[in-house]
C-alpha positions in Angstrom: -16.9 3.9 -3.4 -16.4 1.2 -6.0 -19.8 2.2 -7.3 -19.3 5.7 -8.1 -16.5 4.5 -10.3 -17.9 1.7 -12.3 -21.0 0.4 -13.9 -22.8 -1.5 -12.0 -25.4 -2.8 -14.6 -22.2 -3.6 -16.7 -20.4 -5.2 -14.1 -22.7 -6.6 -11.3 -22.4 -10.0 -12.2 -18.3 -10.4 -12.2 -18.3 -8.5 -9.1 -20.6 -9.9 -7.1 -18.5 -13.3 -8.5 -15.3 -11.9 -7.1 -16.7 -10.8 -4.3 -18.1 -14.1 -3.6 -15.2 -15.6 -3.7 -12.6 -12.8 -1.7 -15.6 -13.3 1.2 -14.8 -17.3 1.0 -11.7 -17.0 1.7 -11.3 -14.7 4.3 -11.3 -11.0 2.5 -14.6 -10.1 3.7 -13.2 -6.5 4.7 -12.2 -5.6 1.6 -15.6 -6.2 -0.4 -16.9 -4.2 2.6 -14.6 -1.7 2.0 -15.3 -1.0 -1.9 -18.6 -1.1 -0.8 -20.4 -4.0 -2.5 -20.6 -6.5 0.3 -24.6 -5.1 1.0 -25.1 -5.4 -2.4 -23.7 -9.2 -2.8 -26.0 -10.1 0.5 -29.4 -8.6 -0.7 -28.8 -10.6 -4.0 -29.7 -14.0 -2.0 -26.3 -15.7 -2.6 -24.9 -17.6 0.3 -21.8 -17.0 1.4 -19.2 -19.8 0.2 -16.5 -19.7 2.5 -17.8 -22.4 4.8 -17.2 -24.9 1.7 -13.0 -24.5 2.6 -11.5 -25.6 5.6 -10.9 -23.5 8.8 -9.1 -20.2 7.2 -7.2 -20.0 10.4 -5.4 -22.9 9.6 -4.8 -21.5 5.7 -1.3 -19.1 5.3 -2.8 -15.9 4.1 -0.4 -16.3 0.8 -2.3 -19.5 0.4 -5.5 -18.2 0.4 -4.9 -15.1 -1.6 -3.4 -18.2 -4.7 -6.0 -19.6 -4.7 -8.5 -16.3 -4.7 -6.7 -15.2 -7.8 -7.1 -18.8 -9.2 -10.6 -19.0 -8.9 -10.7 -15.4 -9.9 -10.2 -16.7 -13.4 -7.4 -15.5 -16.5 -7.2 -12.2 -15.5 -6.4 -12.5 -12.0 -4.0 -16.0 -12.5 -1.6 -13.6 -15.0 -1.8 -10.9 -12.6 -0.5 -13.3 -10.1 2.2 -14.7 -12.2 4.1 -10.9 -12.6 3.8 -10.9 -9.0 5.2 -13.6 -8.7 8.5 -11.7 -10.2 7.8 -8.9 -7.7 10.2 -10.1 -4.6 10.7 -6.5 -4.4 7.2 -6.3 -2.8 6.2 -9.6 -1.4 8.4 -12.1 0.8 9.7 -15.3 0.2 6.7 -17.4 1.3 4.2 -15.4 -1.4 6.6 -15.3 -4.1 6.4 -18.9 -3.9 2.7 -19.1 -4.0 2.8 -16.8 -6.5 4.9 -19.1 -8.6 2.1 -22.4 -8.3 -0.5 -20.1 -10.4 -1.1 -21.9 -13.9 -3.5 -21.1 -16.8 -5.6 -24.8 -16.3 -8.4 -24.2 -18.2 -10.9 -26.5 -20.3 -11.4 -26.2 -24.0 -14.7 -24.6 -25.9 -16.6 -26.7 -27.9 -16.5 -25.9 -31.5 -19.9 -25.5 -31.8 -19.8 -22.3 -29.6 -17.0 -21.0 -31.7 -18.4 -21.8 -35.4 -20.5 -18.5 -35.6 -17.5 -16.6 -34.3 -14.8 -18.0 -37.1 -16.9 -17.8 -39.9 -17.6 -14.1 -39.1 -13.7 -13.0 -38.6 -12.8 -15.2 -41.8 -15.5 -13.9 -44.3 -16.6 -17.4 -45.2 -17.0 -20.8 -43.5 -13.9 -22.6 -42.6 -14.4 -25.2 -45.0 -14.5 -23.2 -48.1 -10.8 -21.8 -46.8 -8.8 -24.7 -45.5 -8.6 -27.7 -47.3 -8.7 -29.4 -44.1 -9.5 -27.7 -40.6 -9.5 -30.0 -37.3 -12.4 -28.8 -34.6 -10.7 -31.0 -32.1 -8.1 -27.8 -30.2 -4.4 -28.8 -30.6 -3.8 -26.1 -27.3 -6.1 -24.1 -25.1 -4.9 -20.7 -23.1 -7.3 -18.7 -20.7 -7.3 -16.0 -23.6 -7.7 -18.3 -26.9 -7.3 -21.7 -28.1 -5.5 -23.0 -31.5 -6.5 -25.6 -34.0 -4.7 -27.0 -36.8 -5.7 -26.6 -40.2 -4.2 -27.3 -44.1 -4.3 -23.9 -46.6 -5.6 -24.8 -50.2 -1.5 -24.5 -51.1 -0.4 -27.3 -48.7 1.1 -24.8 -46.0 -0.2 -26.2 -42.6 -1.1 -23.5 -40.5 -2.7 -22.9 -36.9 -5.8 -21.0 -36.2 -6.0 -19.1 -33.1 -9.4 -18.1 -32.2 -10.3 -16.1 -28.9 -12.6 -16.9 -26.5 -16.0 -16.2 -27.0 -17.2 -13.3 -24.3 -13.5 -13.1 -22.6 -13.4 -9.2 -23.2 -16.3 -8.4 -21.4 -15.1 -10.3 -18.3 -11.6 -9.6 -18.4 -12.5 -5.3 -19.0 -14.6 -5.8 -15.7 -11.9 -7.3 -13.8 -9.4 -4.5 -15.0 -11.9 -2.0 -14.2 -12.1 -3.6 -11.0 -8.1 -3.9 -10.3 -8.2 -0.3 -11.1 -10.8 0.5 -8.4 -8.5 -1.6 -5.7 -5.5 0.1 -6.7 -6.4 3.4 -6.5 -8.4 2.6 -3.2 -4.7 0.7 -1.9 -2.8 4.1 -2.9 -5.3 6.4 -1.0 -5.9 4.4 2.2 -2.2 2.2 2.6 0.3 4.5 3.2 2.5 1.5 3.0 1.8 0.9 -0.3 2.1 4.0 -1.8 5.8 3.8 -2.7 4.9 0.8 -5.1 2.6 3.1 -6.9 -0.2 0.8 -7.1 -2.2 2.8 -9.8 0.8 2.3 -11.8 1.2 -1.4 -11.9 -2.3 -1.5 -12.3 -2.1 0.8 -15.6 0.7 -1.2 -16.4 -1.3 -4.7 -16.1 -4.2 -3.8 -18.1 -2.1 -2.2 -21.0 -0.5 -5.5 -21.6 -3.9 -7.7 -21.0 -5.3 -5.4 -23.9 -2.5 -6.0 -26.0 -3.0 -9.9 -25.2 -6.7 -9.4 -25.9 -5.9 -8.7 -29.4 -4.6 -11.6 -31.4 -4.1 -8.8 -34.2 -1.5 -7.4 -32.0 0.4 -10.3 -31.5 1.2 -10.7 -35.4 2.4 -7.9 -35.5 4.6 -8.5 -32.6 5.9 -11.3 -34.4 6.3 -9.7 -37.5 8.5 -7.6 -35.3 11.0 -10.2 -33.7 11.1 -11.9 -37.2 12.5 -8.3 -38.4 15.0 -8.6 -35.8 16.2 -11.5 -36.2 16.5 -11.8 -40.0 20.1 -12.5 -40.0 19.9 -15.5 -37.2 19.5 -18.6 -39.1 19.0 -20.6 -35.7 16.0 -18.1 -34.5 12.5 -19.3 -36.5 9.6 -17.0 -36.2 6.2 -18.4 -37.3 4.6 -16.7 -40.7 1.7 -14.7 -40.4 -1.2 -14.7 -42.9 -3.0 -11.4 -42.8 -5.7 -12.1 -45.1 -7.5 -14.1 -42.4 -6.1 -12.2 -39.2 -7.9 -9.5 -36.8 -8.9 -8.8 -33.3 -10.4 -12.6 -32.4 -8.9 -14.9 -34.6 -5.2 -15.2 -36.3 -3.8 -17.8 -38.3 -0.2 -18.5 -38.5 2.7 -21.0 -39.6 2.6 -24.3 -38.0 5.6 -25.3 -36.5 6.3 -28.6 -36.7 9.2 -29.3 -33.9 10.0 -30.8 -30.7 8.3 -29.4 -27.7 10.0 -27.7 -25.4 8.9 -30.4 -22.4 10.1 -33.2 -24.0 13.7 -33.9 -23.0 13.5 -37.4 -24.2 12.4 -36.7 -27.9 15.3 -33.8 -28.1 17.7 -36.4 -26.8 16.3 -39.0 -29.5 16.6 -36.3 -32.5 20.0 -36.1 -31.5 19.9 -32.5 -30.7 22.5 -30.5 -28.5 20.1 -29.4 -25.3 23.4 -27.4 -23.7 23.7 -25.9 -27.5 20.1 -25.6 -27.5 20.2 -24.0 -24.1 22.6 -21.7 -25.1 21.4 -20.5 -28.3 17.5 -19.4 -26.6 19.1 -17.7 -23.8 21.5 -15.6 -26.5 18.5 -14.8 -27.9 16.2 -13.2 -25.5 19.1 -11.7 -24.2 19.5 -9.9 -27.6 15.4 -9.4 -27.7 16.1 -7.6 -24.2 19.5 -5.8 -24.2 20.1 -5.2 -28.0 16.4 -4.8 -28.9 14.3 -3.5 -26.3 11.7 -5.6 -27.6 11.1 -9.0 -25.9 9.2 -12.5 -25.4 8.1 -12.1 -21.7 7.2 -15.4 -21.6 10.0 -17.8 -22.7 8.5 -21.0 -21.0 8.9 -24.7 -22.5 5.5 -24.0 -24.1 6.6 -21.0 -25.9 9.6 -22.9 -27.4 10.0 -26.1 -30.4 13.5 -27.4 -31.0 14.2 -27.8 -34.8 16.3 -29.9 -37.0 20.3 -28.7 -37.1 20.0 -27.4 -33.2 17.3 -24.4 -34.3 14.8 -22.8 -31.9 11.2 -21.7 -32.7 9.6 -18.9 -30.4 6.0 -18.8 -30.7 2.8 -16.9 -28.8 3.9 -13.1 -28.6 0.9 -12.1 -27.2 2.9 -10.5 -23.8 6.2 -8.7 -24.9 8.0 -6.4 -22.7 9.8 -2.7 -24.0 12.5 -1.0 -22.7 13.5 2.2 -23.7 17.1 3.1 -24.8 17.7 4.9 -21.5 16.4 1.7 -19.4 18.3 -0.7 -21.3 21.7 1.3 -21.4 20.4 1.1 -16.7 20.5 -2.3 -17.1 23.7 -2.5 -18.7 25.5 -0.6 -16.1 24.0 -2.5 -13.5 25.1 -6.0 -14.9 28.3 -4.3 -15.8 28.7 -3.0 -11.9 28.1 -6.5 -10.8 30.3 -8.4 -12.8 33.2 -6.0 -12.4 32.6 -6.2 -8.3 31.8 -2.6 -8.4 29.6 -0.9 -5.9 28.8 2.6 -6.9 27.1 1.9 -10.8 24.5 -0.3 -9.0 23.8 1.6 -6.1 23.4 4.3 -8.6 21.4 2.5 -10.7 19.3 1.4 -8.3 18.5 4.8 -6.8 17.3 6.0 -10.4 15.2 3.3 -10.8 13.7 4.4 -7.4 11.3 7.5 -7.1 11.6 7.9 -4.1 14.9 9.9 -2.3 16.7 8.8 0.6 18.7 10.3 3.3 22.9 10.6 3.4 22.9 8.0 6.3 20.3 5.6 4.2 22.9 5.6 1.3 25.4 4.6 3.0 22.9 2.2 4.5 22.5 0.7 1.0 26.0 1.0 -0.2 26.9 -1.1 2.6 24.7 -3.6 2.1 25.2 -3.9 -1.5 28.8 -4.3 -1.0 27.9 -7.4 0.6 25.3 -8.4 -1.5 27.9 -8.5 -4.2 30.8 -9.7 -2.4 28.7 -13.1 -1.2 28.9 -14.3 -4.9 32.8 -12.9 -4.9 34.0 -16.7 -4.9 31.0 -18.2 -6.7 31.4 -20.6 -10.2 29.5 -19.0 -12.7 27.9 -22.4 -13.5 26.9 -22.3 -9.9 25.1 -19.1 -10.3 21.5 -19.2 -9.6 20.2 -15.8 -11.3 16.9 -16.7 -10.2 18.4 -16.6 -6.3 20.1 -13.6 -7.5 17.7 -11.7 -8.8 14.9 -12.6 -5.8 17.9 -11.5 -3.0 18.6 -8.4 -5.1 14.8 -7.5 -4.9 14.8 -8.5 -1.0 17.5 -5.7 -0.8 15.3 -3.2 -2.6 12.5 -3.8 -0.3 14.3 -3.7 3.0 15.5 -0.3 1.8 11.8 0.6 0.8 13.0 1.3 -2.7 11.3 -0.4 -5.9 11.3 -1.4 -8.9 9.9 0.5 -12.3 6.8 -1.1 -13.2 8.4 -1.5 -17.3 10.9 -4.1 -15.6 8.4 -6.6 -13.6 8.0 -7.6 -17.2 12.1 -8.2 -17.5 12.3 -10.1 -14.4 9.7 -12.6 -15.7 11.6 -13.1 -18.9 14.8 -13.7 -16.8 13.4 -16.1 -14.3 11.3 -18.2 -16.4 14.4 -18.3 -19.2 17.3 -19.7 -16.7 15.0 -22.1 -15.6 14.1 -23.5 -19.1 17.9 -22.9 -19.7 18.7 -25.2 -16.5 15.8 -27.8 -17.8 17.7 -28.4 -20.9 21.3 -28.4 -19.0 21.7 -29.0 -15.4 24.8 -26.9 -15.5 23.6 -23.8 -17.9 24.6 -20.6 -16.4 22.4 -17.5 -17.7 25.3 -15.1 -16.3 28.5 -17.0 -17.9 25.9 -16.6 -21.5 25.3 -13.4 -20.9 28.9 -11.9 -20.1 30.2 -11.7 -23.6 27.2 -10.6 -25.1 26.7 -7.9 -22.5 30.6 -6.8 -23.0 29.6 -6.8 -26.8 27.1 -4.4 -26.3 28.4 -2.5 -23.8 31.5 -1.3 -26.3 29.4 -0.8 -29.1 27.6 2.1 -27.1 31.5 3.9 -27.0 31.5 3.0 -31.3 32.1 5.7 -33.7 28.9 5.3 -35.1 27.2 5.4 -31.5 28.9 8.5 -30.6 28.6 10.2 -33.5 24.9 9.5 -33.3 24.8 10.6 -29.5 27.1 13.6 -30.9 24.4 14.6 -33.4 21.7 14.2 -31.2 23.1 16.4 -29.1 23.8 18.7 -31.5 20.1 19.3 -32.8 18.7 19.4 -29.6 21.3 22.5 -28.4 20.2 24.3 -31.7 16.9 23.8 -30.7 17.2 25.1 -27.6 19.3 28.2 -29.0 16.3 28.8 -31.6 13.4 28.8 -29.0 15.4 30.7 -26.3 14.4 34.4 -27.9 11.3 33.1 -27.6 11.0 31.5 -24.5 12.8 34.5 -22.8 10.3 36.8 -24.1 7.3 34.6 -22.7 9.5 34.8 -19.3 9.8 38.8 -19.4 5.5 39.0 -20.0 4.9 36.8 -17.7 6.7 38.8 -15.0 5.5 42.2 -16.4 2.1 40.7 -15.7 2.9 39.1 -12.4 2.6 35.7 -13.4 5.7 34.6 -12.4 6.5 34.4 -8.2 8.7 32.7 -5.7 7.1 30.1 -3.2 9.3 29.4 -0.3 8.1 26.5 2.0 9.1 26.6 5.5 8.6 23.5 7.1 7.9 24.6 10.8 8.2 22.7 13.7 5.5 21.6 15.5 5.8 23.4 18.9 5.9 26.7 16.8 2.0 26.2 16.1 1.0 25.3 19.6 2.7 28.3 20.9 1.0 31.1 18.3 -2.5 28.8 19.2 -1.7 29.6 23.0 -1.1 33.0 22.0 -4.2 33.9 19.9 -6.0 32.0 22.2 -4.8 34.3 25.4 -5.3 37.4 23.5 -8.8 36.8 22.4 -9.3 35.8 26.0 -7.9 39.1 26.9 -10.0 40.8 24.9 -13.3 39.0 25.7 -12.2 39.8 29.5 -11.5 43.4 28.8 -15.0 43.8 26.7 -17.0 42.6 29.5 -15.4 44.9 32.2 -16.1 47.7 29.7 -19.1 46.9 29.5 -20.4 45.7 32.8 -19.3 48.9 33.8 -21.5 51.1 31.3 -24.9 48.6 32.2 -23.6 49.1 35.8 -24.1 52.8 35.7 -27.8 52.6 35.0 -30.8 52.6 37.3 -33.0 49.6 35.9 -32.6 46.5 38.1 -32.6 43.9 35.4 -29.2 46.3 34.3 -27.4 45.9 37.5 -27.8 42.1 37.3 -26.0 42.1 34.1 -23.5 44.1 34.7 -23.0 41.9 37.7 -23.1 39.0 35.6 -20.8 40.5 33.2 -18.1 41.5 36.2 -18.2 37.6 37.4 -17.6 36.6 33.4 -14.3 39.3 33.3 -12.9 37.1 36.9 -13.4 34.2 35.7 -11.4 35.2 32.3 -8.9 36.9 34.2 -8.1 34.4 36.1 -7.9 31.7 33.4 -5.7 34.5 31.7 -3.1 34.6 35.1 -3.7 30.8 35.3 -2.0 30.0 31.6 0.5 32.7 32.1 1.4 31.1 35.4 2.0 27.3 34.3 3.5 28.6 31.1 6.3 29.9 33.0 
């Protein structure tokens, strides 16, 4: 139960506020079911869910959007990676999914003054020559004012909400509870691995929690792109950066909303367009290391067509391995090949499949690719794309890794800022040369004579420890430690036969015990005897004739 797991002094309040809320709209089963809906009764609250309209008359994706939005930060960001997550969910939540939006209100200054002059060592005004209390942005995490450095440089300060790691810690611990109750009980949704999006989830809300973390993330991407004179990176000044608050450059641009001050600066929104999506391709396929969360907010348009990123608080990773996956699978799309994406897409699976339900797949993934055969690249919706690709995976009951939910995000939200700035950007026809760039610099000299030496090492190593390891092999079997397990899987009908079996011979046995026996109490001269034995004699017919009875019908 939920309450053997977590603390329920620590966490009472937030979950008797969730539950308070699933119960209003309709998810009064599961409260019951992690065992917490006595608990929210006997603490006097009336129910809510009377306040909402008939819920028979509310889509369950509906109500389940706005659950999570009432749920608060934690459970709105969860709902926005699902929203990527067409691989699990249908069309009609995907799109609910996609309404969820951080709308939160700002914290008075006031609440925040103790808080700021603690992480900065001294009292705002004996830092910053100037330092506005009125927020220039607010985020469910953190909110930013603007401030002036004693030098001139104008900076932002991003201060975290006061009390928002308690909360969001409980919801986590929370999410962890349900996941691990949805991957015991739901067989269903086992394959998904629950447990692990979960884990996933609350790795990257506790990197978000940390506004430390997301300098350094920036630091990071500004590495990367060093070379890129049209990528701008915001400075970040450590002296007054930790955990809760972090100040960094100001960027003073054109916001990514505002079509009609880019077209008034005279900027190039299809160069502009072009030049973002390069690089978060770069951040995901060349890198590994990427903004997750490339929306119009994240982005400023600078002077001679340059782009700011800003907020690196959720980044996504992928490993040398995945990204080289990802690679082949663009590759096997573009070149109308079949076999690199089925293949692809059965090692991104865990789960195995059977002969007939690869052909299955191969099948249908010949069609998925051949129904954008005679498709313009400019009339390439990846979003589409990428949702119908997903659709595949779940009619197959295959998934997704949990490291790419992250990916698909990025994708998604970057075509559709690409599209905002030009009706007519393609995110494929940008991505092609870059991706054929890449793709031959993994066949390079340099690459393969790293890949060469790799290799190399890790055969020595293997040669070195093989004395060794074959000597641990030979004690182990000298001491019996080492044995074969072979796993029959018998058919069912096997087991009901041995039961009718056993359970004939012990009748047998029983039957043949009481004639024995009967017999020897028969033989004596005490009355009470004779009954027994006569008892006994009647107990041996009856077996008998069960016995003839099951041998009879059993042919």
């Amino acid at each position: 139960m939920l309450f053997e797991t977590l603390s329920v002094a620590r966490d009472f309040g937030r979950i008797h506020e969730i539950s308070s809320i699933l119960i209003k709209y309709g998810f009064g089963d599961m409260v019951s079911r992690l065992g917490v809906a006595s608990i929210v009764e006997s603490a006097g609250h009336a129910l809510k869910w009377k306040e909402v309209e008939d819920l028979t008359k509310i889509e369950p994706a509906v109500r389940v959007r706005k659950a999570l939005e009432e749920m608060g930060p934690t459970f709105v960001k969860l709902g926005q990676i699902l929203a990527t997550r067409a691989d699990l969910f249908p069309p009609e939540w995907i799109t609910e999914f996609k309404k969820l939006q951080d709308q939160v209100q700002t914290v008075p200054y006031e609440e925040l003054a103790a808080q700021v002059e603690e992480d900065l060592g001294a009292r705002p005004e004996e830092i910053f020559a100037e330092f506005c209390t009125e927020p220039l942005a607010a985020a469910s995490i953190s909110q930013v004012h603007k401030a002036l450095l004693q030098n001139g440089d104008s900076v932002v300060v991003k201060i975290r909400r006061p009390g928002i790691r308690s909360v969001v810690e409980a919801d986590l611990r929370l999410l962890a509870s349900l996941a691990d109750i949805a991957e015991r009980e739901i067989k269903a949704l086992q394959r998904y691995h629950p447990k692990e999006i979960a884990h996933q989830f609350t790795l990257s809300m506790r990197r978000e929690l940390d506004l430390a973390t997301e300098c350094r993330n920036a630091e990071r991407m500004m590495v990367n792109f060093k070379n890129d004179p049209y990528i701008v990176i915001p400075k970040i000044y450590w002296q007054w950066t930790c955990e809760r608050i972090n100040v960094q450059e100001y960027i003073d641009g054109i916001h990514g909303y505002d079509l009609e001050a880019i077209d008034e600066a005279g900027l190039n929104r299809r160069l502009l367009a072009t030049r973002g999506a390069e690089a978060v391709l770069k951040m995901i396929l060349k890198h590994g290391f990427f903004h997750a969360d490339p929306h119009p907010g994240n982005c400023f348009f600078l002077d001679n067509n340059r782009i700011a990123f800003i907020d690196f608080g959720m980044v996504g990773r992928l490993s040398e391995s995945r990204r080289d996956q990802v690679l082949n699978l663009l590759r096997g799309f573009v070149d109308q090949d079949t076999q690199p994406v089925v293949k692809v897409l059965l090692q991104w699976s865990s789960s195995s499949i059977s002969p007939q339900e690869r052909d299955s797949l191969v099948l249908d993934v010949e069609n998925f690719i051949d129904q954008y055969h005679d498709i313009p690249l400019k009339e390439l919706n990846i979003t589409d794309l990428l949702n119908n690709l997903t659709t595949l995976l779940r009619d197959h009951q295959l998934n997704l890794p949990s490291d790419l939910t992250l990916l698909l995000k990025a994708a998604i939200t970057l075509e559709g800022l690409g599209r905002q700035l030009d009706p007519e950007f393609n995110l494929v026809e940008v991505a092609t040369p870059l991706m054929t760039q890449i793709f031959w610099s993994r066949y390079s000299p340099d690459a393969l004579l790293k890949k060469g030496k790799n290799n190399f090492f890790a055969l020595a190593e293997l040669l070195i420890d093989l004395p060794k390891d074959l000597h641990q092999l030979m004690e182990s079997m000298r001491h019996g430690a080492v044995g074969v397990k072979i796993d029959i899987n018998k058919p069912s009908w096997i087991s009901k036969e041995l039961d009718r079996i056993i359970n004939r011979l012990s009748i047998s046995l029983v039957t043949s015990a009481l004639i024995v026996g009967s017999s020897i109490v028969a033989t004596t001269e005490d009355g009470s005897s004779s009954v027994i034995g006569f008892l006994g004699f009647i107990g041996a017919f009856i077996g008998g004739i069960w016995l003839l009875l099951s041998i009879w019908r059993s042919g």
